[in-house]
CHARMM internal coordinates of N, CA and C (Angstrom, degrees):
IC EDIT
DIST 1 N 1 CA 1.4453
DIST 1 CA 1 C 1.5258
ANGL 1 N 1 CA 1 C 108.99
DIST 1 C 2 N 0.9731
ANGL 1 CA 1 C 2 N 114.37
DIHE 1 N 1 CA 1 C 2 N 121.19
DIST 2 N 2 CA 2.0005
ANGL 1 C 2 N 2 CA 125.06
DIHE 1 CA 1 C 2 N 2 CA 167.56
DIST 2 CA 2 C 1.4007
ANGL 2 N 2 CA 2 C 106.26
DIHE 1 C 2 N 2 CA 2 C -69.09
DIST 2 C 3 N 1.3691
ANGL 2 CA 2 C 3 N 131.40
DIHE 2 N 2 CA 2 C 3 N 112.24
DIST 3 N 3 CA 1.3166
ANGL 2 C 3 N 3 CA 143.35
DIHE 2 CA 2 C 3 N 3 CA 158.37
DIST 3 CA 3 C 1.3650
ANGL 3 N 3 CA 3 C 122.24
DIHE 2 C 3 N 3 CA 3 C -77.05
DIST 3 C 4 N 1.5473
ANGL 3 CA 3 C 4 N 116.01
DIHE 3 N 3 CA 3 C 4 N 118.88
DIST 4 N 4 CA 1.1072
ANGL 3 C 4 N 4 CA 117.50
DIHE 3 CA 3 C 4 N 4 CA -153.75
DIST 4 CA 4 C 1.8049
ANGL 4 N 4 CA 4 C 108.37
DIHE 3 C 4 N 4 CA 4 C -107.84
DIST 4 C 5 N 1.4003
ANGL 4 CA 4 C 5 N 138.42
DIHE 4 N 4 CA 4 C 5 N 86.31
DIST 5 N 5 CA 1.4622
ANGL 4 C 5 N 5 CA 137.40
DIHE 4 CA 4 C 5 N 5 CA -143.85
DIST 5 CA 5 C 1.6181
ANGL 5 N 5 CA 5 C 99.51
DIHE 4 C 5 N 5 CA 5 C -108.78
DIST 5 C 6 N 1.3187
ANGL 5 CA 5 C 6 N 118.07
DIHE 5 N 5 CA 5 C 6 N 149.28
DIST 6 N 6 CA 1.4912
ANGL 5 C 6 N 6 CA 118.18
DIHE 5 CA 5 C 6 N 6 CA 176.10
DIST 6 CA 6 C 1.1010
ANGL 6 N 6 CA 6 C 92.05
DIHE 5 C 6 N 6 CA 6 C -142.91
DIST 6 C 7 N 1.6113
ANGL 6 CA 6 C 7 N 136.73
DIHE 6 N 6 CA 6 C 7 N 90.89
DIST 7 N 7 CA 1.6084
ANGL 6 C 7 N 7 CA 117.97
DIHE 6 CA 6 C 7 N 7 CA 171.04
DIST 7 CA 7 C 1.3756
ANGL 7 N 7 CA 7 C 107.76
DIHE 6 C 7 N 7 CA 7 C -86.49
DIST 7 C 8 N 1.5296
ANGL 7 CA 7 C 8 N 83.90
DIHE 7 N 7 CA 7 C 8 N 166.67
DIST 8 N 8 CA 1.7524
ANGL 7 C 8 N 8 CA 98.99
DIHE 7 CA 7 C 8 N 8 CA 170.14
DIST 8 CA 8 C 1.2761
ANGL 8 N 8 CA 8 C 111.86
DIHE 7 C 8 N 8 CA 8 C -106.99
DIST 8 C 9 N 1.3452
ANGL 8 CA 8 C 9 N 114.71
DIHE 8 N 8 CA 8 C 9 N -9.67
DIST 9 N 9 CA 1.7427
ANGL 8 C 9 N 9 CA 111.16
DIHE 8 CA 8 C 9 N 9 CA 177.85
DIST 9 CA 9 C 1.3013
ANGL 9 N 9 CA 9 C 103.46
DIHE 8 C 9 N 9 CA 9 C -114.91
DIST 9 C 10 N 1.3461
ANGL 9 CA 9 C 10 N 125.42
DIHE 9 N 9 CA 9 C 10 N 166.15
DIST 10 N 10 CA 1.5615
ANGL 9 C 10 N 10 CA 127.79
DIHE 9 CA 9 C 10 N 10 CA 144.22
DIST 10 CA 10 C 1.5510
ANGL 10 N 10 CA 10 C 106.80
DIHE 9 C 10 N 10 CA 10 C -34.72
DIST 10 C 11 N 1.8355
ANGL 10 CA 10 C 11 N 96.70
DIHE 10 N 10 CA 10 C 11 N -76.67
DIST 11 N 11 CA 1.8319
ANGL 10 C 11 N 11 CA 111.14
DIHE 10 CA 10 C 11 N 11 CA -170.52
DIST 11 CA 11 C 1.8142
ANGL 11 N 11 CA 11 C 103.05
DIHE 10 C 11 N 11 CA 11 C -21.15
DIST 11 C 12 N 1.3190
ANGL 11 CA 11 C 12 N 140.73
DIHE 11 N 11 CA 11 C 12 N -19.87
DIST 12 N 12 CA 1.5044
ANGL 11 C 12 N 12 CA 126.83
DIHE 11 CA 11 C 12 N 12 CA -139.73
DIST 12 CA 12 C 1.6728
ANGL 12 N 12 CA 12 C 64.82
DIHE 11 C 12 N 12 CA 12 C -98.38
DIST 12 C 13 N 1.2667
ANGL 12 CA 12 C 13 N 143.84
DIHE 12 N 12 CA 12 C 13 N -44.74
DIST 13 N 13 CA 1.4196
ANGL 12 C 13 N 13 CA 126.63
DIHE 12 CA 12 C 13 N 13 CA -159.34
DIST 13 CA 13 C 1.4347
ANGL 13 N 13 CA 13 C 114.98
DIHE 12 C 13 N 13 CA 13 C -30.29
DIST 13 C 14 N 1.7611
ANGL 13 CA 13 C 14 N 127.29
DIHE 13 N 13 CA 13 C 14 N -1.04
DIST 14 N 14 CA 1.5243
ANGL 13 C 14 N 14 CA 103.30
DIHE 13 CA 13 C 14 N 14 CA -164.95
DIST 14 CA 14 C 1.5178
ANGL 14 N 14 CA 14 C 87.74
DIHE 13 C 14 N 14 CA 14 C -106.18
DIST 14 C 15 N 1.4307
ANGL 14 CA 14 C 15 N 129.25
DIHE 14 N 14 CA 14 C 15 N -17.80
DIST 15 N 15 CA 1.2494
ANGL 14 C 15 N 15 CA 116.63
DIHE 14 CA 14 C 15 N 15 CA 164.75
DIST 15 CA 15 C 1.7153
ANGL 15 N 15 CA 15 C 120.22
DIHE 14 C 15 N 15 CA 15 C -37.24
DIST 15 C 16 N 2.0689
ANGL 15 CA 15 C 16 N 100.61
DIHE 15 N 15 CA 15 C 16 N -54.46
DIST 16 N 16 CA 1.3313
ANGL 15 C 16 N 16 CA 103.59
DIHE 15 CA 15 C 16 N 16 CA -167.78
DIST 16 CA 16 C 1.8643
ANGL 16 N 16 CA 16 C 112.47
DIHE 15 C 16 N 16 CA 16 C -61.05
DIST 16 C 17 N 1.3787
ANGL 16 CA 16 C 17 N 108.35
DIHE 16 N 16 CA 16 C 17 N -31.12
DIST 17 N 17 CA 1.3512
ANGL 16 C 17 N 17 CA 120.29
DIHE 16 CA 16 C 17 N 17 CA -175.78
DIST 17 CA 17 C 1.7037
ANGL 17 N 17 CA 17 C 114.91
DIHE 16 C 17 N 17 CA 17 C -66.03
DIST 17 C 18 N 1.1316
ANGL 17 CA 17 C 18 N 126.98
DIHE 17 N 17 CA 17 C 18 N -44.85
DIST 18 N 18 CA 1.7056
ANGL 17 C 18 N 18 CA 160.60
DIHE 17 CA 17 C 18 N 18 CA 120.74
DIST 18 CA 18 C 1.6948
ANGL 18 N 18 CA 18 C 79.88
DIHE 17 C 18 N 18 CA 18 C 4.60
DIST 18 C 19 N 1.1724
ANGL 18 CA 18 C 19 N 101.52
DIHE 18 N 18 CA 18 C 19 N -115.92
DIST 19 N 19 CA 1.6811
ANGL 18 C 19 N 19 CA 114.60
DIHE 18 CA 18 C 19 N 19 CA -168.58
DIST 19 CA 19 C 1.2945
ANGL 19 N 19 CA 19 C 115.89
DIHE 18 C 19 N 19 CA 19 C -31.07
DIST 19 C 20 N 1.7825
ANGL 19 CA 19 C 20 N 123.19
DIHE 19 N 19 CA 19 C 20 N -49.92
DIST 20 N 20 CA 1.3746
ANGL 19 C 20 N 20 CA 101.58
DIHE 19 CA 19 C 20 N 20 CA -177.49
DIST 20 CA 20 C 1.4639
ANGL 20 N 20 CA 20 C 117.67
DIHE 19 C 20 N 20 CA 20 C -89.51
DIST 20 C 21 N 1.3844
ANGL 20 CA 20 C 21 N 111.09
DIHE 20 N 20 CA 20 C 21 N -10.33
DIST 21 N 21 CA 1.8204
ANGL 20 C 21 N 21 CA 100.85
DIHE 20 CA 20 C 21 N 21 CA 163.09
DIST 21 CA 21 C 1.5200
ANGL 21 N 21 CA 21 C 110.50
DIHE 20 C 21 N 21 CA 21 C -59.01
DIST 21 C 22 N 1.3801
ANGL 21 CA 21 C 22 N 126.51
DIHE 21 N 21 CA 21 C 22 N -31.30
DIST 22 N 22 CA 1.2541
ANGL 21 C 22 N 22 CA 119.85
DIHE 21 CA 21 C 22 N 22 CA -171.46
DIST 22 CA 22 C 1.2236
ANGL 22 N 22 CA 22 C 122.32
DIHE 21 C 22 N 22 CA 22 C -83.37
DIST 22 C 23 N 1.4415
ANGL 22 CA 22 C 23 N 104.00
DIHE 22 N 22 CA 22 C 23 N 18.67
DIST 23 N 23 CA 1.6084
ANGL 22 C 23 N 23 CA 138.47
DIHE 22 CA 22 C 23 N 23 CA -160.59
DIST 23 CA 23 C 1.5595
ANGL 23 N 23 CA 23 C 110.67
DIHE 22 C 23 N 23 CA 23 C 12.58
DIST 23 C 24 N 1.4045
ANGL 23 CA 23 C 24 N 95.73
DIHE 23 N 23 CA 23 C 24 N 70.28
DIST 24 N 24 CA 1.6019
ANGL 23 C 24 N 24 CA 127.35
DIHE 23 CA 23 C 24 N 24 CA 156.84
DIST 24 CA 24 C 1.7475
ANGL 24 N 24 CA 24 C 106.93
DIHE 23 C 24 N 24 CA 24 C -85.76
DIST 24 C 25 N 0.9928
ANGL 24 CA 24 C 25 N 141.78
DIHE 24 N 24 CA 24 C 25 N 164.59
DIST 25 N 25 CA 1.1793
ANGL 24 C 25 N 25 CA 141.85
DIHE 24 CA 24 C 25 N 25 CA 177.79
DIST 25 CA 25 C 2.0463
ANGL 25 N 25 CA 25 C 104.10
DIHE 24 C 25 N 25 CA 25 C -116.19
DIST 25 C 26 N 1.2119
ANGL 25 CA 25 C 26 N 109.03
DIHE 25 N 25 CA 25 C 26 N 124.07
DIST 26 N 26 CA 1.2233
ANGL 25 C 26 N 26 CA 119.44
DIHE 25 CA 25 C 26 N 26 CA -159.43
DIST 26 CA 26 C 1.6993
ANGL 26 N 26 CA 26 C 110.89
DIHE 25 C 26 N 26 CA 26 C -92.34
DIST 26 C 27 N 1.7365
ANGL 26 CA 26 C 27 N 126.68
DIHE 26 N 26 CA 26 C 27 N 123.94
DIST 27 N 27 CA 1.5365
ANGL 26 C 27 N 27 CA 104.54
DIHE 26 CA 26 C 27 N 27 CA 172.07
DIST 27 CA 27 C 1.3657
ANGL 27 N 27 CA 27 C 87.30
DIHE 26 C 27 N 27 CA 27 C -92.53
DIST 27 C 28 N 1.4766
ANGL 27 CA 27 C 28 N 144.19
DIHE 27 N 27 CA 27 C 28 N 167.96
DIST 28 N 28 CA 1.6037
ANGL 27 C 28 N 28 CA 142.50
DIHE 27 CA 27 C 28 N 28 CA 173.44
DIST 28 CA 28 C 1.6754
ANGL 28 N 28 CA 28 C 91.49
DIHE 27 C 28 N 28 CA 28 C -137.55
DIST 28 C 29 N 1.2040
ANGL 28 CA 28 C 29 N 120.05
DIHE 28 N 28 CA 28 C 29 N 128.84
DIST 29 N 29 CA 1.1120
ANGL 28 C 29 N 29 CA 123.29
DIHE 28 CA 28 C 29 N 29 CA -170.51
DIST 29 CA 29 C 1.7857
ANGL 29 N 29 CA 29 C 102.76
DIHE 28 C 29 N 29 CA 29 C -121.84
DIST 29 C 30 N 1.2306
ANGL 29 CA 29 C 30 N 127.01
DIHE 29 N 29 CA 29 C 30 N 116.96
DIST 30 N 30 CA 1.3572
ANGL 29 C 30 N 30 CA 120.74
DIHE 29 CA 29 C 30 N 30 CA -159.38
DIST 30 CA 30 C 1.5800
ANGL 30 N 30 CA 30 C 109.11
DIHE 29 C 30 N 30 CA 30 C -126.44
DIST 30 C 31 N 1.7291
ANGL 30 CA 30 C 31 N 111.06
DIHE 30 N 30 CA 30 C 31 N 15.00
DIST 31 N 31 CA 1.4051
ANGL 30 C 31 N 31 CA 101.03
DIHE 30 CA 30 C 31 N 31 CA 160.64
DIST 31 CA 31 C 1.2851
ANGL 31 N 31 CA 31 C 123.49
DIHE 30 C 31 N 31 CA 31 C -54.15
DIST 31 C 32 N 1.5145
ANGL 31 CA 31 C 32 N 123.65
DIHE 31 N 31 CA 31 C 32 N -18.62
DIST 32 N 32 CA 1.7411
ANGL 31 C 32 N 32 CA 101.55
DIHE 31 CA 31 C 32 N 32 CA -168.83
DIST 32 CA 32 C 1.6293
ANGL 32 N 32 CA 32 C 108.17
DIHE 31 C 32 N 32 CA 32 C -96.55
DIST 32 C 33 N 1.1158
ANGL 32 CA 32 C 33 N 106.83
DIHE 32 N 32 CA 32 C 33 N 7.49
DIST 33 N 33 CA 1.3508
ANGL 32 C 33 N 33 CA 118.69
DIHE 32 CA 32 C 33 N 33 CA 169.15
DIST 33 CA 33 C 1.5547
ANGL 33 N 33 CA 33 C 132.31
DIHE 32 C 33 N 33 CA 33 C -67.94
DIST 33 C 34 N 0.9484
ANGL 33 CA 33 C 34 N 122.81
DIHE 33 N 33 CA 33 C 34 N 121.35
DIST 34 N 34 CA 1.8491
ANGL 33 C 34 N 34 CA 102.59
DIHE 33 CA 33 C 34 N 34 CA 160.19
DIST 34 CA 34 C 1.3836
ANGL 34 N 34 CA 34 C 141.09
DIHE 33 C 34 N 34 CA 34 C -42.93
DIST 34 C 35 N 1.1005
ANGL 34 CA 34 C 35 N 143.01
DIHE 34 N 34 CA 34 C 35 N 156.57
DIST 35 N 35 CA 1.2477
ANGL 34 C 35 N 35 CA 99.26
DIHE 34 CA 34 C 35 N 35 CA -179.01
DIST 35 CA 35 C 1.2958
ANGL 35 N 35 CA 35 C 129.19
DIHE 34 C 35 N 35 CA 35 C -106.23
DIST 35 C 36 N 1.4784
ANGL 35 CA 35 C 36 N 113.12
DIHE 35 N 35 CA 35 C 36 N 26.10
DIST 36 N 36 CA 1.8748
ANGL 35 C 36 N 36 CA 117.48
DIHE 35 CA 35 C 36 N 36 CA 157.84
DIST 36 CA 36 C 1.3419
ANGL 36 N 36 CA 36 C 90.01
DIHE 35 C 36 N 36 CA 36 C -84.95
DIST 36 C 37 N 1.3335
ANGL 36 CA 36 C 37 N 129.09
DIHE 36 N 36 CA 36 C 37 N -46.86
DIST 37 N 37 CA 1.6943
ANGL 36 C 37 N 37 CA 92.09
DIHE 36 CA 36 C 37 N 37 CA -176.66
DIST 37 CA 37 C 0.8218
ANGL 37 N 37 CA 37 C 140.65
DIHE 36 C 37 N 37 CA 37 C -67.64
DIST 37 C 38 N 1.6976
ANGL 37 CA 37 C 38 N 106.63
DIHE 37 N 37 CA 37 C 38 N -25.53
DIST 38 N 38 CA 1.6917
ANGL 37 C 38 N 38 CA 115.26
DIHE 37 CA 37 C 38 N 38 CA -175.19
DIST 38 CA 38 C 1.6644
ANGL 38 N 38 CA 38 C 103.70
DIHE 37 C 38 N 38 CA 38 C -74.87
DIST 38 C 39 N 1.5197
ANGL 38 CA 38 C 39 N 131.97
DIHE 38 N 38 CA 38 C 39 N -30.04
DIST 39 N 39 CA 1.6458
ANGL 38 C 39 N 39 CA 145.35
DIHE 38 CA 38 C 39 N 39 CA 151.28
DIST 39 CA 39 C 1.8978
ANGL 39 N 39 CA 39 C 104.35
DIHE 38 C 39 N 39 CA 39 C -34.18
DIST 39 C 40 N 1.3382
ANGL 39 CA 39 C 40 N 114.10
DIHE 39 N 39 CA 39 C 40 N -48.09
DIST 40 N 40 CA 1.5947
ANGL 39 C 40 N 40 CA 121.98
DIHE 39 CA 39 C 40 N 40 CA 172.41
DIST 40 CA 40 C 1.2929
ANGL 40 N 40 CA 40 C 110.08
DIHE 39 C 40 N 40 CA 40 C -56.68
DIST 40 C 41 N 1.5028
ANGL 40 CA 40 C 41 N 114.07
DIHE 40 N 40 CA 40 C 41 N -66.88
DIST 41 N 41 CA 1.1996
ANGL 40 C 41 N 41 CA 118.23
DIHE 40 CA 40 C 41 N 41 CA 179.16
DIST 41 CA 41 C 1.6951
ANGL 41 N 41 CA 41 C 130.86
DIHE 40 C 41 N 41 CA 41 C -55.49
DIST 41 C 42 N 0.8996
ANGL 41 CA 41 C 42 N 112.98
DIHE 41 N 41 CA 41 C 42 N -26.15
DIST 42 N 42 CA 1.5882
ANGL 41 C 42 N 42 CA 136.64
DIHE 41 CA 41 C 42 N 42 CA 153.23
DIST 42 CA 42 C 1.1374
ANGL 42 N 42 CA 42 C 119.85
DIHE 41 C 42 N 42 CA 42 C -37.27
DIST 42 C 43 N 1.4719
ANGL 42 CA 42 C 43 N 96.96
DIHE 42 N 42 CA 42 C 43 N -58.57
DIST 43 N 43 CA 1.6919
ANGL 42 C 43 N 43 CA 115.12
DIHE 42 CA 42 C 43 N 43 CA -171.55
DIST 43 CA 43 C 1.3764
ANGL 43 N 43 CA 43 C 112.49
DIHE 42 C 43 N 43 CA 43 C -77.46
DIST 43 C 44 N 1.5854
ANGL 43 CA 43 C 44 N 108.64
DIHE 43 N 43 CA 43 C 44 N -25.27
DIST 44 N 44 CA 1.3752
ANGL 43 C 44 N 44 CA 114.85
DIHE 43 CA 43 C 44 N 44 CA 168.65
DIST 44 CA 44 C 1.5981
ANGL 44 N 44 CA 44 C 127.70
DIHE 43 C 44 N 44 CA 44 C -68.41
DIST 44 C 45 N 1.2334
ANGL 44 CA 44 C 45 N 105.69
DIHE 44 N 44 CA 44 C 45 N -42.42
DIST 45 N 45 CA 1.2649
ANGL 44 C 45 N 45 CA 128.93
DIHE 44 CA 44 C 45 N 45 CA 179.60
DIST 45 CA 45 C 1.7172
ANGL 45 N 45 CA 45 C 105.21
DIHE 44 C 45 N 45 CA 45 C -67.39
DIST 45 C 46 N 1.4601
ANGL 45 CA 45 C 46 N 117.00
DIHE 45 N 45 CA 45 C 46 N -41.03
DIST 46 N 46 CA 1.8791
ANGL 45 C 46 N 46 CA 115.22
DIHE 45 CA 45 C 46 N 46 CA -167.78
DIST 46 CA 46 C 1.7813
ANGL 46 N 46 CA 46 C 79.13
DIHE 45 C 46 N 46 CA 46 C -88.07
DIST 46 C 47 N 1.2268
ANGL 46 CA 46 C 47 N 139.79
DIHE 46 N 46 CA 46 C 47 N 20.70
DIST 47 N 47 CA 1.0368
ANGL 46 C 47 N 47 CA 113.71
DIHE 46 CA 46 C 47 N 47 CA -169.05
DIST 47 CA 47 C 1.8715
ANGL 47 N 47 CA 47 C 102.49
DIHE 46 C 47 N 47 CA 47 C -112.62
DIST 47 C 48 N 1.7134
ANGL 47 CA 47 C 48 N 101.92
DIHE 47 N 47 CA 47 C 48 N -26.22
DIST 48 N 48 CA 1.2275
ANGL 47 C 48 N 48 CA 135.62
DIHE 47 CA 47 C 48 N 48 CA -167.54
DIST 48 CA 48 C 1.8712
ANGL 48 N 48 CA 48 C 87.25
DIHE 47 C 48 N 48 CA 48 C -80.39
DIST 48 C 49 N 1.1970
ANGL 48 CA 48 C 49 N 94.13
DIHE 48 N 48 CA 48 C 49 N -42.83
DIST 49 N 49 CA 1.8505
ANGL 48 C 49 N 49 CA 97.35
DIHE 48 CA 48 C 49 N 49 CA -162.78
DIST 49 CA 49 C 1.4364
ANGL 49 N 49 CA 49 C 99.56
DIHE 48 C 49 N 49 CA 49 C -68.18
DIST 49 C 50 N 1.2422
ANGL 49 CA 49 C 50 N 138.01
DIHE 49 N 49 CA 49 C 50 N -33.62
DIST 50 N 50 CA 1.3347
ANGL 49 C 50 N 50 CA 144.68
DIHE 49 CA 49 C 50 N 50 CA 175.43
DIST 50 CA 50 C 1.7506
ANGL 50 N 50 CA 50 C 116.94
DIHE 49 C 50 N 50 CA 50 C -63.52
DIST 50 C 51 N 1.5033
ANGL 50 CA 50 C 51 N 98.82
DIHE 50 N 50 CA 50 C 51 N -57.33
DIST 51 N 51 CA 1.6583
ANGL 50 C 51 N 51 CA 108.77
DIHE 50 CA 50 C 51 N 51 CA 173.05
DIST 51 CA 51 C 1.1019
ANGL 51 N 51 CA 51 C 104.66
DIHE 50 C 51 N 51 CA 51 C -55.20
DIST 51 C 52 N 1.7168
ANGL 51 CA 51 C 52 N 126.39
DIHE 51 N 51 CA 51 C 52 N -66.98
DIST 52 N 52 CA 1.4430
ANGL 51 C 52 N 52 CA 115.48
DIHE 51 CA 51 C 52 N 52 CA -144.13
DIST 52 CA 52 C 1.8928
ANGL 52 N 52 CA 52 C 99.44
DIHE 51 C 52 N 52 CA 52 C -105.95
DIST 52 C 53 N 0.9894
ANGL 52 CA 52 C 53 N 112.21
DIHE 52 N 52 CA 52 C 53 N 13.85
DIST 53 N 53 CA 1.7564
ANGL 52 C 53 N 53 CA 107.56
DIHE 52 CA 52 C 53 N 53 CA -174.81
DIST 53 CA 53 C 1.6638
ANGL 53 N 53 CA 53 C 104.66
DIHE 52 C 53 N 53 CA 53 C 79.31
DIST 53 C 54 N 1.3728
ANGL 53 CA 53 C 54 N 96.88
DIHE 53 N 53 CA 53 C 54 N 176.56
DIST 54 N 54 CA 1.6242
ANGL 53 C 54 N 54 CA 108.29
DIHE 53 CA 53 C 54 N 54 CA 173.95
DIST 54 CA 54 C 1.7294
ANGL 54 N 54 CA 54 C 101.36
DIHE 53 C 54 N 54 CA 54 C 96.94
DIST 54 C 55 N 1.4056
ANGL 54 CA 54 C 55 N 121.66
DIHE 54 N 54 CA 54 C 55 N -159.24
DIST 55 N 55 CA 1.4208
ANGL 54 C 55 N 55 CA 124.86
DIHE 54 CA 54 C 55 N 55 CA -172.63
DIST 55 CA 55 C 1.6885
ANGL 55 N 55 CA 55 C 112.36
DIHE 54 C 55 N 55 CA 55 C -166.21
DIST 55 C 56 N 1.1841
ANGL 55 CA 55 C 56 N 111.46
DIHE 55 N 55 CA 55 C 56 N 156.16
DIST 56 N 56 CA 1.2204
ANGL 55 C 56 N 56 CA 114.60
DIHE 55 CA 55 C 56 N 56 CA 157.77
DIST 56 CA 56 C 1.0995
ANGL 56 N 56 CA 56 C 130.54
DIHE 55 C 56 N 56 CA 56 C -150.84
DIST 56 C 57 N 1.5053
ANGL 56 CA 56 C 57 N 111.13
DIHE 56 N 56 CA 56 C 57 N 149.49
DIST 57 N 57 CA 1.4020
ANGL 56 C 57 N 57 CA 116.07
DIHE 56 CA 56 C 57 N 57 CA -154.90
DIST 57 CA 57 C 1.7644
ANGL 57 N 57 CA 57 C 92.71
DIHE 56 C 57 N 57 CA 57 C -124.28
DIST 57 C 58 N 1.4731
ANGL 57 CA 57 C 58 N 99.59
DIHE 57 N 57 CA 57 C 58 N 161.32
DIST 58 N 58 CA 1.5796
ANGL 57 C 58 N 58 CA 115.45
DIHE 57 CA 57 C 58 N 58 CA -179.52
DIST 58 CA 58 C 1.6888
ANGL 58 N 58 CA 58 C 107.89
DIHE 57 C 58 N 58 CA 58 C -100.32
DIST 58 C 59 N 1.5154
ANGL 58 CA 58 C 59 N 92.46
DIHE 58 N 58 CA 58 C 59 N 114.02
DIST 59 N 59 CA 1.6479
ANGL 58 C 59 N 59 CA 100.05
DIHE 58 CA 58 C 59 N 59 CA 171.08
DIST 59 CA 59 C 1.6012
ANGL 59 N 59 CA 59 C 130.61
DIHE 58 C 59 N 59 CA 59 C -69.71
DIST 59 C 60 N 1.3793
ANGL 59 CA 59 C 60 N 87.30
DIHE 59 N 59 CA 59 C 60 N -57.71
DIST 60 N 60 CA 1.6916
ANGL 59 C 60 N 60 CA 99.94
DIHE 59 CA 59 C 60 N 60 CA 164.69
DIST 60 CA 60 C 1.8194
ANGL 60 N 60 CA 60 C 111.98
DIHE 59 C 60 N 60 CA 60 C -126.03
DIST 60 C 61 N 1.0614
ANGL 60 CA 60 C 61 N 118.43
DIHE 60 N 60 CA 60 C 61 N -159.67
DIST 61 N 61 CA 1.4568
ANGL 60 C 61 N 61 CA 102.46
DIHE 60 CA 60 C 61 N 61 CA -171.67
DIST 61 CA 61 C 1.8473
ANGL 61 N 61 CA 61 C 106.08
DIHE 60 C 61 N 61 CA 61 C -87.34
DIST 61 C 62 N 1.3751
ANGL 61 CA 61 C 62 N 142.59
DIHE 61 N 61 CA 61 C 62 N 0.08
DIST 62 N 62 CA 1.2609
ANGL 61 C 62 N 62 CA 152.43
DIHE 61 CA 61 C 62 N 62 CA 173.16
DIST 62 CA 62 C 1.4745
ANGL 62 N 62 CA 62 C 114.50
DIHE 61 C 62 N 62 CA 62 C -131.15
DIST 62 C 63 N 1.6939
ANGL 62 CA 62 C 63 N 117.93
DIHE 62 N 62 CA 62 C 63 N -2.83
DIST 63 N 63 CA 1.2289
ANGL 62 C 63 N 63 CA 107.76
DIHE 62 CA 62 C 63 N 63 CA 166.75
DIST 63 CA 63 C 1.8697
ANGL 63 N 63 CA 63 C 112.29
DIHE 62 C 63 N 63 CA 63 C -121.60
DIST 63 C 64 N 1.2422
ANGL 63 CA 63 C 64 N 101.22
DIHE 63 N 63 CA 63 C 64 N 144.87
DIST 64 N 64 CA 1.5338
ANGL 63 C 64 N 64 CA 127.72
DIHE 63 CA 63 C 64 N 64 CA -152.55
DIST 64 CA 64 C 1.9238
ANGL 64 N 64 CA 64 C 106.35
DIHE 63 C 64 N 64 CA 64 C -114.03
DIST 64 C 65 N 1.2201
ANGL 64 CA 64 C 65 N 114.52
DIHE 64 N 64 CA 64 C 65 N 106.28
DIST 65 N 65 CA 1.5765
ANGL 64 C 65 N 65 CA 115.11
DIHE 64 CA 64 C 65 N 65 CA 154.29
DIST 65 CA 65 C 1.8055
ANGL 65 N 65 CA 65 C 114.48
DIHE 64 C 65 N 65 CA 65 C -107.67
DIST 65 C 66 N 1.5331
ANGL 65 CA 65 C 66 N 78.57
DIHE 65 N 65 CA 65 C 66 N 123.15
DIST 66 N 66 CA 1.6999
ANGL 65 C 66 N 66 CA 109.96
DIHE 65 CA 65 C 66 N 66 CA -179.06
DIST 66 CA 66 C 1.4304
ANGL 66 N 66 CA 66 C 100.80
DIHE 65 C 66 N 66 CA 66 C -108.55
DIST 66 C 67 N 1.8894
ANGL 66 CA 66 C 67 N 106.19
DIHE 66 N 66 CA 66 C 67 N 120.17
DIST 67 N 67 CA 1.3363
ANGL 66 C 67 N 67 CA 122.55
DIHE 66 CA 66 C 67 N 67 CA -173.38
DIST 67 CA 67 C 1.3416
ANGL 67 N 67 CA 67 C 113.71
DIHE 66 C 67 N 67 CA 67 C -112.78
DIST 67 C 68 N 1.1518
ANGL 67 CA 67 C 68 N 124.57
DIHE 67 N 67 CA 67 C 68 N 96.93
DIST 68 N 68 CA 1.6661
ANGL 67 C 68 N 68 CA 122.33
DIHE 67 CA 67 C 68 N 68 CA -176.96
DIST 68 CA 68 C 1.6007
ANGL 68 N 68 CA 68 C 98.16
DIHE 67 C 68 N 68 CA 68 C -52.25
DIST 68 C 69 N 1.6182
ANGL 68 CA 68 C 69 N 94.13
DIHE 68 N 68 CA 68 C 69 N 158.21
DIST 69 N 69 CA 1.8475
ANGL 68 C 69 N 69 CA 113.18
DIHE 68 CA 68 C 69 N 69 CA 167.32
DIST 69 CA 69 C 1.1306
ANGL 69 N 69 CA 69 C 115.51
DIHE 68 C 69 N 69 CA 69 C -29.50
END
COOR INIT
IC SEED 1 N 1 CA 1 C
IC BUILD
């Protein structure tokens, strides 16, 4: 199943982390964000892609697919 997340905070990042350990494949949608947070969240996410394997690619310019191993 593709989990489809739009936070409004940083804090929601443990949802995105949640889903792709459970190697769900993540869309992260970061228009409602600012954009130092949605820049945070980024960093969180290439940070997840490094630890746990998998990739992500940019859909539109604020929305994000994260592909587990």
């Amino acid at each position: 199943m593709i989990r489809k997340l739009r936070p409004a905070t940083y804090g929601e990042a443990l949802h995105v982390g949640h889903y792709f350990r459970a190697g769900d494949p993540v869309v992260m949608d970061l228009n409602a964000l600012p954009d130092e947070e949605a820049r945070q969240l980024v960093d969180f996410a290439a940070g997840l892609i490094c630890g746990r394997g998998g990739e992500m690619n940019r859909v539109c310019p604020k929305v994000f697919l994260l592909l587990p191993a």
